[in-house]
N, C-alpha and C positions, 0 to 999 in steps of 0.2 A: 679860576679866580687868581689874581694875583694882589698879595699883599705884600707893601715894602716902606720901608721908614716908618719914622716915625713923629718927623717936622717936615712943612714943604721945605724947605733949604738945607737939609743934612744929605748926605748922602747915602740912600735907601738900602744898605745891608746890614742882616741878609734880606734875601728878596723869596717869596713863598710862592710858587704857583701848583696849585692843587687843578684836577680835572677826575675827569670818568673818561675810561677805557674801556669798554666793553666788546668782548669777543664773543662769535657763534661757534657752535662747530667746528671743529677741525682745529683748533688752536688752543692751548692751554696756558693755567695760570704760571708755568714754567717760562713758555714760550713768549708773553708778553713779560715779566718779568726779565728777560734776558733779551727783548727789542728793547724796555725802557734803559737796562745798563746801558748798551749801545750808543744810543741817543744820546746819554748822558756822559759816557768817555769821550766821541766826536764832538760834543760840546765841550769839553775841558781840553782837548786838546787843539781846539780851533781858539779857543778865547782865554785861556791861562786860570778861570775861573773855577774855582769846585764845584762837585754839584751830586747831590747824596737824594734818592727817592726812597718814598716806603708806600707798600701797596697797602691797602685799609679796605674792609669790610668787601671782598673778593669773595665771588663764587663763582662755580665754575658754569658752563654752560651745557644744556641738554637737547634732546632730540628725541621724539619718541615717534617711530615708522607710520609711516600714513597706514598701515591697515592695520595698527594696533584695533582691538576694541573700542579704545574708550575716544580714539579719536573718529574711528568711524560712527561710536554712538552720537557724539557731537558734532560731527560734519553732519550725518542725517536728521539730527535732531533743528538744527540752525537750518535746514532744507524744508520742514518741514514747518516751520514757523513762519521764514519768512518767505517761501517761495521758491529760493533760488539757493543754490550751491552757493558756498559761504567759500573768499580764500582763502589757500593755505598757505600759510607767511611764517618766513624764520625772522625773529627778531634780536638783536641784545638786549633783551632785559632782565633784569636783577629783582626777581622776586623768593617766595615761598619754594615755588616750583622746582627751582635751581637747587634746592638744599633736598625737598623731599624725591627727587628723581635721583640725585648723585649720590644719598648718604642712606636712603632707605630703599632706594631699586622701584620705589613705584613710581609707574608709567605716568605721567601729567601732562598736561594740555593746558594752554591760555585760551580764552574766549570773555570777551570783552565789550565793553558799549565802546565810542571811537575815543581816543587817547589827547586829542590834537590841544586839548589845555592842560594834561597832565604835569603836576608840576609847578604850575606855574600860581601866578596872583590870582588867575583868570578861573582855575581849577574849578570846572563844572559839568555834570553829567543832567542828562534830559531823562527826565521821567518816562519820555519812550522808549526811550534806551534802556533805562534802567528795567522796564515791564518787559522788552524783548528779550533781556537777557536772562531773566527770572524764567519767561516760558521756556525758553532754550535749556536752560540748566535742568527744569523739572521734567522735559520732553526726553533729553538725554541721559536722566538718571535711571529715569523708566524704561529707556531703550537698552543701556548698561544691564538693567539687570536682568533682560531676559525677556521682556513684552513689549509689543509693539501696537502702541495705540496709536488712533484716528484722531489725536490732535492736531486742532489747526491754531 
C-alpha cells in the first residue's frame, strides 16, 4: 500500500509504503531486517531522500521433517480420504503454527481446503472442502494416536 498527501496538488510528504515480506526456511527475522536496511541505504544514497522501516507483527518461520509423526499421520490420513498422496509444499505463511512450533517446540503441520480466495472480498470455502478437511483432521488424529482405521 502506498499512502501520500494529503490534497491532490500539495506535495505528497511523507510518503508511507507498507507491504508483507514473508520468508521460509533458511532465512531469519535478522536477515530480512538487514536486506530491508540495505534497500533502504541504496535508496538514500541514489536519491538524497530518507527513508526509516519498522517490521510489525513478524514471526518467524518453521519446518517440521517429513517423517515426523504427525506429519505422516496427515499425509496418510489425506491418502486415505481422498485417494491419492496429498502434496508436500513449503509455504510463507503467517499463522498459529509459526508461534506454536518456534516458542513451544511442538511439531505442526498446515492442511487446508484450497486458499486461492483467501484474503480477499471474494473469501470463500466450499462445503466439500470444508467435509474433506473435517474427515482428514478426524482420520489423522486417530492415526496420531495409535490406531489405524478402515476409514474411507
Amino acid at each position: 500500500m502506498i499512502q501520500a498527501g494529503d490534497y491532490v496538488n500539495r506535495l505528497p510528504t511523507p510518503i508511507h509504503v507498507s507491504g508483507t515480506w514473508r520468508w521460509t526456511p533458511g532465512r531469519t527475522q535478522k536477515h530480512v531486517r538487514d536486506q530491508l536496511a540495505s534497500v533502504c541505504d541504496s535508496l538514500a544514497q541514489q536519491s538524497g531522500l530518507s527513508f526509516e522501516f519498522a517490521m510489525e507483527a513478524t514471526r518467524e518461520p518453521f519446518e517440521t521433517p517429513e517423517d515426523h509423526p504427525v506429519v505422516q499421520a496427515l499425509s496418510e490420513a489425506a491418502e486415505i480420504v481422498s485417494g491419492r498422496k496429498p502434496a508436500r509444499i513449503g509455504m510463507g505463511l503467517v499463522g498459529d503454527g509459526n508461534l506454536i512450533a518456534n516458542l513451544a517446540s511442538v511439531p505442526c503441520v498446515y492442511y487446508g481446503p484450497a486458499h486461492e480466495t483467501a484474503h480477499s472480498d471474494h473469501e470463500r470455502v466450499s462445503m466439500l472442502q470444508l467435509a474433506h478437511c473435517a474427515r482428514v483432521y478426524a482420520v489423522a488424529a486417530v492415526r496420531f494416536c495409535g490406531t489405524r482405521p478402515a476409514v474411507k
